[in-house]
N, C-alpha and C positions, 0 to 999 in steps of 0.2 A: 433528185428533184430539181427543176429547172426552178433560177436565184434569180432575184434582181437585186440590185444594193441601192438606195435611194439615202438622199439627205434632204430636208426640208429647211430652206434658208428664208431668211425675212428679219426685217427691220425687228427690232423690240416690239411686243404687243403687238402687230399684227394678227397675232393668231395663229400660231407652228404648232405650241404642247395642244392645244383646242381641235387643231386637225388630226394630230395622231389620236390624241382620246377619241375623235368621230372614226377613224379608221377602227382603229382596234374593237370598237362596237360593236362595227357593219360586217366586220369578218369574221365575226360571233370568237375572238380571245377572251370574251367573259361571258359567264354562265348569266341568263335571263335572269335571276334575282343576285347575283351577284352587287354589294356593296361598294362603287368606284367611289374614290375620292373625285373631284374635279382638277384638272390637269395634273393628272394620274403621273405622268413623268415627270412635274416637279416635286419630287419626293422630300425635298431638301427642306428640312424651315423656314433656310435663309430665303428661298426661292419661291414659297409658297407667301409668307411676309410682304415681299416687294413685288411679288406678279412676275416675275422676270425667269428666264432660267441661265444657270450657272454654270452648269457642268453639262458636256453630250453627256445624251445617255440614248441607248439602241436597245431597238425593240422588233418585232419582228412580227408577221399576218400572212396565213395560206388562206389564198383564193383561186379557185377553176385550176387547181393542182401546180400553181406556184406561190414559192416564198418569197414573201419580200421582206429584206431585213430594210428598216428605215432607224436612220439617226436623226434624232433631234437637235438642233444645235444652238449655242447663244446667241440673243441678236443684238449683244452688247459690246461694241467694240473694245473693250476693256478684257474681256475672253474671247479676243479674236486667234488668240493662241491657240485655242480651241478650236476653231470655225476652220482654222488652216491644216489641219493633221488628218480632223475628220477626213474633208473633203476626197482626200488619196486615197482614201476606201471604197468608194464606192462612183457608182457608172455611169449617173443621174442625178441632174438635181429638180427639185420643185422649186421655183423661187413662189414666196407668196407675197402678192402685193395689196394692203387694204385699198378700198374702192372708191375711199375720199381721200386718203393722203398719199397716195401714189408713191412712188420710189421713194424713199427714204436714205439718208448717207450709208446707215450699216447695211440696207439694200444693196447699195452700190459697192458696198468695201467686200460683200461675201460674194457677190456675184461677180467680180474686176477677178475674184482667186478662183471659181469654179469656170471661168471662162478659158483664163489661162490655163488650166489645168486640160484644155479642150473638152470639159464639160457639154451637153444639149439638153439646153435646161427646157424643163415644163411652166410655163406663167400658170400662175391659179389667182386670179383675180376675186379677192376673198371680202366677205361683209357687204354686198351687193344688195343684202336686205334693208342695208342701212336709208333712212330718209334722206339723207345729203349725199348720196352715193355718186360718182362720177365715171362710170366705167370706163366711158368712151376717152375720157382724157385720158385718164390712167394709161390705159393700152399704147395710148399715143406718146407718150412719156416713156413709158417700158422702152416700146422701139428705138426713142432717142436713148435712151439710157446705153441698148446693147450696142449703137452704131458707135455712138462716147467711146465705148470701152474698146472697140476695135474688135465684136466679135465677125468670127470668120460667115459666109453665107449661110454654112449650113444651122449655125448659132442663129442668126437673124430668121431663120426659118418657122420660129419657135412655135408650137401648138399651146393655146392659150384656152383657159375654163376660167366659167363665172359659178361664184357658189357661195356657202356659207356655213362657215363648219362649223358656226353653234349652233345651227338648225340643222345641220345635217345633209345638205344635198350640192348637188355641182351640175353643169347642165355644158353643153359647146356653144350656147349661144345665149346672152341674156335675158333671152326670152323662152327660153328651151324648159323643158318639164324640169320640174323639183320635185324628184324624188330621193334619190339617195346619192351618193357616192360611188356608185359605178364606173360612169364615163371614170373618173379621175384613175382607178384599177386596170379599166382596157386601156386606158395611155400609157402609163406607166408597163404593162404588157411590150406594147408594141413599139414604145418610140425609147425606152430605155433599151440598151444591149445588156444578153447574161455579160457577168465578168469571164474576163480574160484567165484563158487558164494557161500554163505551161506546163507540156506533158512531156515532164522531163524526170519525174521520181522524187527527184528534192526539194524535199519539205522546207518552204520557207515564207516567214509573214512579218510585215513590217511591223514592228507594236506602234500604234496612234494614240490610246490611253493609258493611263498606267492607276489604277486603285489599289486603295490596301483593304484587305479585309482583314473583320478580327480571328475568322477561322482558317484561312485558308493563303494567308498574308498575300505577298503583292502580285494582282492582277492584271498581266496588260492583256488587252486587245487590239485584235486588230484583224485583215482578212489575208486569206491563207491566199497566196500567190500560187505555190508551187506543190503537191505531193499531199498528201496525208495524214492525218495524226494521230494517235492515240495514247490513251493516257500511261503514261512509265517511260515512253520515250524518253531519251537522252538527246539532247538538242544544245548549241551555244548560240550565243549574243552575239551581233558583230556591231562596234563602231560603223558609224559613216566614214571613218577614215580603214577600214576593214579589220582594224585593230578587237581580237577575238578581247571578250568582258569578261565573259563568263562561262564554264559549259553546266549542264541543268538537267536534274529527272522531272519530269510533267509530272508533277499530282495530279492534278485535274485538267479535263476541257469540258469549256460549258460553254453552250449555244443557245442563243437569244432564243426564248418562245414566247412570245405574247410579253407578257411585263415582269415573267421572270427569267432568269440565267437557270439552266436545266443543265447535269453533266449526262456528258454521251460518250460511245465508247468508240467512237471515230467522226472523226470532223472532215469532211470533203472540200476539197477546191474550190476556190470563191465565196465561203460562206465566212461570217463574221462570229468570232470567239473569240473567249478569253482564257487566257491558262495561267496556270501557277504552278508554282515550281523554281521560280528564279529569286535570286535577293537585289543583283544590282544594275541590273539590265531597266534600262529606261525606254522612256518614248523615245522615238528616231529610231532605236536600233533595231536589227535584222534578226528575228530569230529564225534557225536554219540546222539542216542538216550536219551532224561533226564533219563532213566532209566536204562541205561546202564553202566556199571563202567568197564572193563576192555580195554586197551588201547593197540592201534596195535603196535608188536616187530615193533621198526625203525633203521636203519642205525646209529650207531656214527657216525660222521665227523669226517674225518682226521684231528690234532690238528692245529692253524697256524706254520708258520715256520719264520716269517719276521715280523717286527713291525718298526715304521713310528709315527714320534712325526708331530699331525698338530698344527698350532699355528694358532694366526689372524697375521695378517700382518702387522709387526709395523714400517717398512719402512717411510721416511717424502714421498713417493709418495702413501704412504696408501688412500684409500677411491677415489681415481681420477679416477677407471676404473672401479671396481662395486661395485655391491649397497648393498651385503653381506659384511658385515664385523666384525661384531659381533662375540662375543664368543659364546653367545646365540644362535645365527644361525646353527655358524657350528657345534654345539654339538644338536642340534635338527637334521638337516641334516642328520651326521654321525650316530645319534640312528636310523631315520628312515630306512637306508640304511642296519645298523647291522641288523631288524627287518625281513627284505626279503633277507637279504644277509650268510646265516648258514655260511660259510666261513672266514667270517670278525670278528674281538673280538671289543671292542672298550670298552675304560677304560679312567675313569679322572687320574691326575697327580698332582701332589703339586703344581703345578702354576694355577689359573682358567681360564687361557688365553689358555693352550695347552692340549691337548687328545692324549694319545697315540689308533695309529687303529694296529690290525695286520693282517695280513692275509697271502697267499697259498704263493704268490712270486711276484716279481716287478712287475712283465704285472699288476696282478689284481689289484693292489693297484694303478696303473700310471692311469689304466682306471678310477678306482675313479676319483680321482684326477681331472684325462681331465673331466669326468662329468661335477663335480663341478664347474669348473671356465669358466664351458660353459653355469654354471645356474647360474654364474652371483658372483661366490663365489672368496674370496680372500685369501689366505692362504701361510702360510711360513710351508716349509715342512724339517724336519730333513732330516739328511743321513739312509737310510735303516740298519736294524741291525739285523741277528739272535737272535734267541729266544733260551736260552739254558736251557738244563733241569739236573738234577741231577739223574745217578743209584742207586742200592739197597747199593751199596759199598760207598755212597753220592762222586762219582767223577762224574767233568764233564761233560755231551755228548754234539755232538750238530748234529742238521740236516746233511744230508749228501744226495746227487744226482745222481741220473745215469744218464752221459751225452753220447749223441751219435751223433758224428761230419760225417759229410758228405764231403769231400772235394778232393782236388786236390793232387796227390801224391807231386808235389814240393812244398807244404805249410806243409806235416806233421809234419815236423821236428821243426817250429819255434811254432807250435800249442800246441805240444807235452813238447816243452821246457816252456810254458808258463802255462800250464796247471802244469805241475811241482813244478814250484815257486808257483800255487795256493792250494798247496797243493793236485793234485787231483792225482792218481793211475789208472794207464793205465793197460782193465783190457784184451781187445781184439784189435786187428789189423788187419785188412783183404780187401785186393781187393773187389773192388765192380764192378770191369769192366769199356772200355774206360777211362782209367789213372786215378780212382777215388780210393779214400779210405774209408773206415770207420772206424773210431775208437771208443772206447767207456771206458768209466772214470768213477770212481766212486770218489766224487770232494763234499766238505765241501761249502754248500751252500753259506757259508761267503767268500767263497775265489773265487766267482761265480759274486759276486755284481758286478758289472759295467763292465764287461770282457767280453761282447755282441759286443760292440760298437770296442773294440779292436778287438776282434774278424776277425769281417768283414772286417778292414784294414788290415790285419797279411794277409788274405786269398784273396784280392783284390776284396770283395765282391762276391765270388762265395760260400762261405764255407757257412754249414746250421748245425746250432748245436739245439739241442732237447735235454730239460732237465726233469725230472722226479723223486719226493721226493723216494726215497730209505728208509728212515727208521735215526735212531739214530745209531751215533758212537764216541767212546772215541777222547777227542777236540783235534785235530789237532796240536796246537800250531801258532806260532804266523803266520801271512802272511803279507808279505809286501803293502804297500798301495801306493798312488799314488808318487812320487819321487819330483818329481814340483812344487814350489812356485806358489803365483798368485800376481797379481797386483791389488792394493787395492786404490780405491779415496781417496784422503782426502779432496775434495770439493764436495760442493753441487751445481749444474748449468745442463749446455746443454756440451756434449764432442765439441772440437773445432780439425777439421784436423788438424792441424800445431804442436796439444799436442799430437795427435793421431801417426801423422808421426814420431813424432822422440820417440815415445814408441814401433813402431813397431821392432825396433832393441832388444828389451827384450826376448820379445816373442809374442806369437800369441797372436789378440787378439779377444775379444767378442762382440764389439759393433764398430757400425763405428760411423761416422759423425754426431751431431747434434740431438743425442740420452740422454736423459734423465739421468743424473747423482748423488749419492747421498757419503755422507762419507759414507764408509766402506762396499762400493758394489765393488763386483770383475767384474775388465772391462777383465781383459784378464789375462794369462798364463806366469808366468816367468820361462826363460828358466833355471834358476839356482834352487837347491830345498831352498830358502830362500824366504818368502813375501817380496813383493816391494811397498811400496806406494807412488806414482804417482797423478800428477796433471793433468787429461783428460779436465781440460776446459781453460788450461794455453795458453793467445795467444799470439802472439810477439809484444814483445816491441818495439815500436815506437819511431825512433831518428831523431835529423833534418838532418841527411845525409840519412836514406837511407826512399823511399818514401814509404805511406804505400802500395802502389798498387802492389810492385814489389814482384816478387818469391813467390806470395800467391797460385799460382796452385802446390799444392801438389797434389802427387796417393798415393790412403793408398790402400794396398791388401784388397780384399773382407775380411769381419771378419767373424771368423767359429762362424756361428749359433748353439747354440747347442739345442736340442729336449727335451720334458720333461724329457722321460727316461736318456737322457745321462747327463744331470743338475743331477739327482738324483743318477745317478752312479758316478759321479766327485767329487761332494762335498765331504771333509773331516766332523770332527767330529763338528768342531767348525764353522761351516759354513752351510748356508739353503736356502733354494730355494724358491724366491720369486716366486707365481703364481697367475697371475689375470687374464681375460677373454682375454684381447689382448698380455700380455708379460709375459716371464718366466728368471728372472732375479737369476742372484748368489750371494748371499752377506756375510759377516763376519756376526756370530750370536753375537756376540756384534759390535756397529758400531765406540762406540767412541774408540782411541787406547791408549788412555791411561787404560780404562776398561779389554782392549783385555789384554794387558800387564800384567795387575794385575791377569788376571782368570790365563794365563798362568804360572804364576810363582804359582798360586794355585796346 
């Protein structure tokens, strides 16, 4: 059957899982009363939660008697690890651009690696329905974007569609009939090439993903360069340095149909599968014929940029909420995850209780995280930290970000002033139409950490900032951190309103009424930059004049809940973040205060 291999790239929320669910539709991969879920490939909770997608996932649509397998892919640059593996698979890309926000950074971070890769991408200029739509800039933006990036002629040549792929149609010209999704099938027909085949006998496919399943254990995929398969072959692993892994019997090969993995009982050249059979063969490496030694050029990954000490939970409410808690555990876990995860590093530390992980930026590492203590796992998590690296001249560098803020023109100024103190360097300013702005920063990752959550209060939740690794630059210096004490238990119990109500006068706090308390867990925020420690389970003293029944209805203010991420953005150096399946607590990294005392005079 004549292949095509496509990837759909585009900024976050654009609209990529939305276009494949309109593909898969139109090219009837589900039965007429078939039940879809809506963005049918974000299968994941975590992805389904936050509207975002996580992990590629490939799927595949026969039209006019060809396949087209397509990859979906993240448009977070946090799983750009992701975005870079795919792309080697396949022959084509769609870049998709919305029709009022035009290129985007992670636009430009997936399309800089499908360009080099000598990609000739399809523009689908998407959301065209929209009332503030702007097409005509857009397009004009696109152009400057692919001339920015140094694409060669035949890249600037690019064949461009307007459509809407939550309505369903695509047209070659903004004004062109809406009816379905066609055109966008005869482009991809005719302007993508089949893959390259080498018609040399040996079987060999680079793995780009790697899954575990619980029946069938670890799955990679990836597209067959050379030869044919079928399933009992004996096949090896090669390193990128051609250093043989592993050699391996295929249990299975299974090939994308519609939205599920189907086994077949021979997989042909160019097509995209996954097989199983192997234990320690990873993404990068070459799987190939036993007699074959040379291993396919692969992608580096971009290096981490953040790193994150996990520990067990040594909390006195340890072990009460899940059934993870072991050191054991989480360092089997975290290896499996590094396994399938190129992105993530993961390394022991002089304590055997804690692992340092690293990875691309807070989202990836918080989604960890949230995993984990939804499979049951418990864990005290450090404050986040850049990673810094030494030049030829051995001074300093450290990461550094292109930010690019979307907002309101009466917030620039306090955005602007903030971004300042972070160290960041404003590098553009420019209208974006009906009273909006955009700005854009080039801003020291470290000075990025938890300034989300501010963020959106500075701008009263309208404002949309988009961050994207830049590269290394000489360290910054220092940046101010958070200015505010907390308020520290010195009992273990249940909090009591009456200790609650008259601590509210301090500052805010974090826990209300009747919530589980231990030494040296922060209940809440003082409003002075000094720590306070407080008694949240102190109740009133009882005398023979006044009765106990009287003046006990106190109001405490709702107490601000805070979210993983913003736990992980708050905490200071000496402080960690309790997380177990139902609670995310904040506490002193040491609990006793005489302990505390002593590290700090260390």
């Amino acid at each position: 059957m004549d292949l095509r291999n496509i990837a759909i790239i585009a900024h976050v929320d654009h609209g990529k899982t939305t276009l494949v669910d309109c593909l898969l539709q139109q090219a009837g991969a589900f039965r007429e009363n078939q039940k879809i879920a809506e963005r049918a490939l974000d299968s994941n909770d975590l992805e389904r939660e936050r509207g975002i997608t996580i992990l590629a996932k490939c799927t595949s649509v026969e039209r006019d008697g060809i396949r087209i397998n397509i990859v979906d892919t993240p448009g977070h640059a946090d799983f750009g690890g992701e975005v870079e593996r795919i792309l080697s698979m396949v022959d084509g890309v769609v870049v998709l651009v919305d029709a009022a926000e035009g290129p985007m950074p992670q636009t430009k971070f997936v399309l800089s690696k499908a360009l080099s890769l000598g990609l000739r991408p399809i523009v689908f200029i998407n959301k065209v329905d929209r009332p503030e739509q702007e097409a005509d800039r857009v397009h004009n933006e696109i152009f400057d974007l692919f001339a920015a990036l140094d694409a060669d002629e035949s890249q600037l040549d690019f064949p461009v569609l307007f459509g809407s792929s939550k309505e369903g149609w695509c047209a070659y010209d903004i004004e062109g009939q809406r009816e379905n999704m066609s055109p966008l099938f005869d482009m991809v027909r005719e302007h993508v090439s089949p893959p390259e085949i080498q018609n040399d006998g040996d079987f060999r496919m680079l793995a780009t993903t790697l899954e575990v399943d619980p029946y069938l254990g670890r799955l990679l995929t990836g597209r067959i360069v050379a030869g044919r398969l079928k399933p009992n072959a004996t096949l090896k692993a090669l390193g990128r340095d051609a250093s043989v892994i592993e050699e391996a019997r295929v249990t299975k090969v299974l090939a994308f149909r519609g939205l599920e993995r189907v086994g077949v009982e021979e997989a042909e050249p160019g097509d995209i599968v996954a097989i199983a059979g192997f234990e320690s063969a990873t993404v990068a490496d070459t799987i190939c014929d036993t007699n074959y030694g040379v291993p396919i050029p692969s992608q580096p990954i971009d290096p981490p940029t953040l790193a994150m000490t996990f520990s067990i939970n040594d909390s006195p409410l340890a072990g009460q909420d899940g059934d993870k808690v072991t050191s054991r555990m989480i360092w089997s876990r975290l290896k499996r995850e590094a396994e399938g995860n190129v992105a993530i590093r993961i390394s022991e530390t002089d304590s055997q209780n804690a692992f340092e992980v690293a990875g691309r930026g807070e989202l990836q590492l918080a989604v960890l995280i949230e995993t984990m203590r939804r499979e049951g796992y418990e864990l005290s998590i450090s404050r986040p930290r850049v990673l810094f690296k030494e030049d030829e001249a051995g001074s300093r560098i450290e990461p550094v970000e292109e930010v690019m803020i979307d907002l309101d023109q009466e917030f620039s100024g306090v955005v602007v002033e903030k971004m300042n103190k972070r160290k960041g360097t404003l590098q553009d300013m420019r209208p974006s139409g009906a009273g909006k702005q955009r700005l854009t920063f080039i801003a020291p990752s470290r000075g990025l950490i938890g300034y989300h959550g501010e963020f959106l209060t500075d701008t009263r939740g309208t404002g949309i900032m988009n961050r994207l690794f830049n590269g290394y630059e000489p360290f910054k210096g220092e940046i101010e951190t958070r200015r505010t004490g907390v308020m520290i238990s010195t009992e273990t119990g249940k909090s009591v309103p009456y200790a609650l109500w008259n601590l509210e006068e301090r500052g805010a706090l974090f826990i209300g009424a009747g919530m589980p308390v231990y030494q040296g867990m922060i209940i809440g925020e003082h409003a002075r930059g000094l720590d306070l420690e407080v008694n949240p389970t102190k109740t009133k003293q009882l005398t023979n004049i006044r009765a106990s029944g009287k003046d006990d209805a106190v109001t405490l203010t709702t107490a601000t809940t805070m979210s993983l991420e913003q736990s992980l953005a708050y905490i200071a150096d000496d402080e960690l973040v309790e997380v177990t399946p139902s609670a995310i607590r904040i506490r002193k990294r040491y609990l006793d205060p005489h302990e505390r005392k002593r590290e700090a005079r260390k």
